[in-house]
N, C-alpha and C positions, 0 to 999 in steps of 0.2 A: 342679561338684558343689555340692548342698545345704548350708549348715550355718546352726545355732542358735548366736546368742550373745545373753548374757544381761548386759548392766552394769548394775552397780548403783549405784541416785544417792546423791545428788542430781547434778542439770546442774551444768557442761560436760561433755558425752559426750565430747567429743575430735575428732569427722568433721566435715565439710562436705558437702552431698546439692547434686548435680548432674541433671539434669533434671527429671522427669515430664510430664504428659499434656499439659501447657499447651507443653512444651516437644519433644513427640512423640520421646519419648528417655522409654529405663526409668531410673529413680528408682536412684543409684548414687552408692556414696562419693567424693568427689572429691581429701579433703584430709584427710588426719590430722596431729592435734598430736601432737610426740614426749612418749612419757610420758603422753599422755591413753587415757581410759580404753579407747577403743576398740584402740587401738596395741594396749595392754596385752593385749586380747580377742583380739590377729591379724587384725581386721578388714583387711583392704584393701584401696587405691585402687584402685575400678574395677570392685569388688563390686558385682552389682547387688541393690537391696533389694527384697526379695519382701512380706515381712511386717514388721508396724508393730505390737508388741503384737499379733499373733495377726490382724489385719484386714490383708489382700490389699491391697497397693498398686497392684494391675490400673486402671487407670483416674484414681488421684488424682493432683491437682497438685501442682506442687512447692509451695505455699504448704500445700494441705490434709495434706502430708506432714509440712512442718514443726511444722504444730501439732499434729496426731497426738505427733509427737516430743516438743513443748512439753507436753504433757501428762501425758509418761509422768513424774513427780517422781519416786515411789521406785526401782523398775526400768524397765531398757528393753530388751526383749525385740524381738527382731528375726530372721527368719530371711532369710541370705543365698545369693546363686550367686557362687561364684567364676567 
């Protein structure tokens, strides 16, 4: 199932991102810090990540994800599949 989680920054979000496109693997949590902000969210390992701030992770790399992420400073809006 779908869901929206929204943290709010600034960075550490708290997760680790495990594959993408360069890695022919969907782009999914690998690692949460206890007490980081994701934890706190319900995120969890193994989530896979659909959206980066609203932009489709269809197709991007794990590098191109990360900076997506790197970007988001005040919020980070993400929609997940468990």
């Amino acid at each position: 199932s779908n869901y929206s989680v929204s943290l709010v920054g600034p960075a550490p979000w708290g997760f680790r991102l495990q594959g993408g496109k360069d890695f022919n693997m969907p782009l999914a949590i690998s690692r949460l810090n206890d007490g980081g902000k994701a934890a706190r969210a319900h995120v969890g390992i193994g989530d896979v990540v659909l959206t980066i701030d609203g932009i489709s992770t269809d197709g991007m790399t794990h590098l191109e994800a990360q900076n997506k992420i790197k970007a988001c400073t005040g919020n980070l809006n993400m929609t997940l599949q468990r």
